[in-house]
Each structure stands twice: as structure tokens, then as C-alpha cells.
N, C-alpha and C positions, 0 to 999 in steps of 0.2 A: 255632588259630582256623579255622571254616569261613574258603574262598576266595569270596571275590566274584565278581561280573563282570571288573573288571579285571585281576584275574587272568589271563582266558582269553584268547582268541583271540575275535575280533568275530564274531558267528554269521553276517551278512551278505557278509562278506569269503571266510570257510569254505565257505561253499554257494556261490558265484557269485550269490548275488542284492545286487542294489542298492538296493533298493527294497520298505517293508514289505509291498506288493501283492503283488510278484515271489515272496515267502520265502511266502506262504500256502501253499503245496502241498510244503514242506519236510518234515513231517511223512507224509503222503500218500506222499510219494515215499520213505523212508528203509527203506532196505535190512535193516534190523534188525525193522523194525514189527509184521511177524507173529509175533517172538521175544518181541515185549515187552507190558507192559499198555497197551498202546496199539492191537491189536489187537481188542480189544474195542469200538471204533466205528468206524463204516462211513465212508465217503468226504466224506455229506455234515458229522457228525461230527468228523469227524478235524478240520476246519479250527475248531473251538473251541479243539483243543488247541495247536494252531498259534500259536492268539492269546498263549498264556499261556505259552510255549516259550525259554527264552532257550539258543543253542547255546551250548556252550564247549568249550576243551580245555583237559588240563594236559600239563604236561611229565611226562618220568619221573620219581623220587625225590621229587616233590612230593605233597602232602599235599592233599587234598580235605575232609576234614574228621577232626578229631580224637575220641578218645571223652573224651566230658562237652559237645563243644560245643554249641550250641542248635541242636536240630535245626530250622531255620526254609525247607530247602529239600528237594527230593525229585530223585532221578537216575535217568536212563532213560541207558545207557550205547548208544553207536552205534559206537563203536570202541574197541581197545585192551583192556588188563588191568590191574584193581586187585587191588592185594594187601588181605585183612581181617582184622583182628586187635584181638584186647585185649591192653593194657599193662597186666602185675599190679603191685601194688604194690612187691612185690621187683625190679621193672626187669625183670622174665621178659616175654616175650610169646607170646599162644596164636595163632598162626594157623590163622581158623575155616574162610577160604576164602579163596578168585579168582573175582573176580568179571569178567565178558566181556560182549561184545554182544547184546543183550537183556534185559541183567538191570537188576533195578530195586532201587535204594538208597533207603532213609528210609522202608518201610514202618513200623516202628513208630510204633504213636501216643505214645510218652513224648518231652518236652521236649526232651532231651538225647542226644544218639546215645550208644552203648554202646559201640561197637567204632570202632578208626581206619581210613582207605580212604586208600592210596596207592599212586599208580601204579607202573607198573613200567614200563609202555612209553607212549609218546605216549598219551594217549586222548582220545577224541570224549561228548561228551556232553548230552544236555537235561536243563537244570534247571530245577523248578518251582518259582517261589514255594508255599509248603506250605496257605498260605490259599484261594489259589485253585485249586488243584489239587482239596482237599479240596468244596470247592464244586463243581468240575465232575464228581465225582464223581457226588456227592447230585443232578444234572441225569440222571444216565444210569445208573441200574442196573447194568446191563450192565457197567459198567467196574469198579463195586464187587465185582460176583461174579466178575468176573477178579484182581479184588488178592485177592479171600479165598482164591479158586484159586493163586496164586503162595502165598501165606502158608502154605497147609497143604502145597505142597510145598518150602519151605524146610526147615518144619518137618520134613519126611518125610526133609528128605537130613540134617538135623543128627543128627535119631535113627538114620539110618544110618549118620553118621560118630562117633557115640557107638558102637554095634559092631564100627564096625571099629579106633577106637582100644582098648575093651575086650576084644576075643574073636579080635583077628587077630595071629597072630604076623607079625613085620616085614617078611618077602619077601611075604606074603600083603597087607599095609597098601601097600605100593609099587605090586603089582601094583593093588589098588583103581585106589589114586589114579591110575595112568597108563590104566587103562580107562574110567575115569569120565571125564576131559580128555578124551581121543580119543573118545567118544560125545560132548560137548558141544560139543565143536568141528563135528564131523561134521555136526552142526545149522546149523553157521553156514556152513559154506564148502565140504561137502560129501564125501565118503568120498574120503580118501586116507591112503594109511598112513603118513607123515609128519606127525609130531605135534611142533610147535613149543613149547616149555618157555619162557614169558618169564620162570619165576621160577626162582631157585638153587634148588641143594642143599639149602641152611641152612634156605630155604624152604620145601621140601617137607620136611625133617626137622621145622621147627618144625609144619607141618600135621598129619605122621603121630605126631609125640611120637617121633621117633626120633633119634638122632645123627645127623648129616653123615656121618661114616665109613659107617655102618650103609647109608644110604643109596647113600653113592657105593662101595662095595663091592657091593650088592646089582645096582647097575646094572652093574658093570665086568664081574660074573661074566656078566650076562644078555647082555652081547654078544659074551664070549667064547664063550659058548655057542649064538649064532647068533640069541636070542630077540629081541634089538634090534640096530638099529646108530645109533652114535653119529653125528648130522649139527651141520652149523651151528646152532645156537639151537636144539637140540630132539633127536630120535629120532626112526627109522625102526624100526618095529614089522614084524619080519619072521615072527615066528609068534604069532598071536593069540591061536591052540588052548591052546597051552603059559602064557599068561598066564592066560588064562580057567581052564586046569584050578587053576591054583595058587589058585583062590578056589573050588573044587569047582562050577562052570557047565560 
């Protein structure tokens, strides 16, 4: 089942405001905003979206919405990583991505979400009722041709991760994915070679279509060989060249 409100954390308590006046420049103010479709309206603007904004968060291992349930709300992420996937009916599951700050959940217009979203770490988030959201849209242009913009590059990075589950052998699929993480983070918190991993192994093997061994072998060799170093919760990327070649860049 989608989560509710009570589920979350009070979006009032979260932000330090007390008061529905105080939280109007919530949005305005949010550290992700230029990451997200929210970008797409100016100052005087933004405070629409504000109106129709309820914050939340969830814990780790919790569930935000399941696939089949009614998709009746929309999420603009301000912190934190979700994990996304579908559950096949043989109990397999395909993990299609991670989703992080900036990105935005429940674009599709069908009923029902498709894929499940669960955290992996604390996350922060705005949810929109889906009625009114869509309404604020049809107000502003502007914010329509930013979700068709996000849409066609979702689309752009699936047909790339259809290539590289097809056409990349497995040290080649690793490298992707750990160059694609460290670019998109790079977005959010700014060039360091320190690249934090909130999800497993199992995780990345279920993403790349590989075993866990495969994986954590492919890694073990890379730092024995001086390509990475293993840190707390993640990687230190100490030759970029030598990742980059292994994808012919």
C-alpha cells in the first residue's frame, strides 16, 4: 500500500517552521530545486507549489509505494536514496534504478505505479496530491515542458541501460554503473572522488543482471589494482582514466 502522511515526519517540525505562513518559502528555499521539476517556476511561482507541498520522510527498508498500487500521489525527493524495481511474478526482482535528490517519482499518467520505491537510507521528500499537481501544471507551461524534458531523459538513460545490460561484458557493466553514480552525485554535492554506495552488492548485481560474486570480485580485483579504494559506505575512485577506458571513453 502507498504510505500516507502519517507515516512521515510532520513537514512543519522538519523544516523549523511553525506556522503555514512561515513554511511558504519552503520550496523557494530547497536545496534540490534546481535538480528538480520544480525548477521550471520562478520565485513568484514557486509559492503555488508550496501550497500543494506536503513534506515527508521515510525510514530505511520502508516502502513508499508498491507496484500495482494507485498511483494517487507524485514525489519530488530532497534527500536520501530509493531503491526501484519490479517484482516478477516468479518472486525475481529487476532493479531498474536509484533514485536520489532531485528526481522525481509518479510521472507516469497510468493508474497504478508499475515498479516498487524503497528506501535504502532516511529520505526527505515532497508529495503531491496527483490532482492538483496535474492542475498546476495545465496553470504554467513552463513546468509541462520540464516533465516532458525529464520524461525523455528517463527514457534516454533506460535505452542506455538496455545497452549496457545487452552489449557490455560485466567489468565493463560495473564500471558504467559506478561512473554514472559518481556523475550524478557530482550534481548534487559537488566533485569529490569519494563516491558513497547506499545500496549492496546484491543491489548492484540485481541492477547490472549480474551475480553478487561477479560483482564483488570485479570490485576486489579494482582495488587491488589501485583503481578504487574501499571506504566506509562507498569507494574512493583513485583512477578515473582506467574506469573510463574500460568503457572505450
Amino acid at each position: 500500500m502507498e504510505l500516507d502522511d502519517r507515516s512521515f515526519e510532520p513537514s512543519l517540525a522538519a523544516s523549523g517552521c511553525f506556522d503555514a505562513s512561515g513554511c511558504r518559502s519552503v520550496c523557494q528555499n530547497c536545496r534540490v530545486r534546481l535538480l528538480s521539476v520544480c525548477s521550471a517556476l520562478d520565485d513568484h511561482e514557486i509559492h503555488e507549489l508550496d501550497a500543494i507541498m506536503h513534506h515527508a520522510s521515510l525510514a530505511p527498508k520502508n516502502t513508499l509505494f508498491s507496484q500495482g498500487d494507485a498511483a494517487t500521489s507524485l514525489y519530488t525527493i530532497t534527500a536520501g536514496t530509493l531503491r526501484l524495481h519490479y517484482d516478477l511474478p516468479d518472486g525475481r526482482r529487476q532493479i531498474v534504478g536509484f533514485a536520489m535528490p532531485g528526481d522525481f517519482l509518479g510521472l507516469s499518467l497510468e493508474p497504478r505505479f508499475g515498479l516498487t520505491a524503497d528506501a535504502l537510507t532516511k529520505v526527505s521528500l515532497c508529495r503531491f496530491e496527483r490532482p492538483r499537481f496535474m492542475a498546476l501544471m495545465e496553470r504554467h507551461p513552463s513546468m509541462m515542458r520540464k516533465m516532458h524534458e525529464v520524461a525523455s531523459h528517463e527514457l534516454a538513460i533506460a535505452q542506455e541501460h538496455m545497452v549496457v545490460l545487452g552489449r557490455r561484458r560485466a567489468e565493463e557493466r560495473v564500471a558504467s554503473f559506478l561512473i554514472k553514480w559518481w556523475q550524478r552525485l557530482k550534481r548534487i554535492q559537488g566533485p569529490s572522488p569519494t563516491v558513497p554506495l547506499p545500496m549492496g552488492r546484491q543491489d548492484i548485481a540485481d541492477h547490472l543482471g549480474l551475480t553478487i560474486e561477479t560483482v564483488s570480485r570485479t570490485l576486489a580485483r579494482w582495488m587491488r589494482e589501485r583503481i578504487i579504494l574501499d571506504v566506509p559506505d562507498g569507494v574512493r575512485i583513485l583512477d578515473a582514466a582506467r574506469l573510463q577506458e574500460m568503457l572505450g571513453n
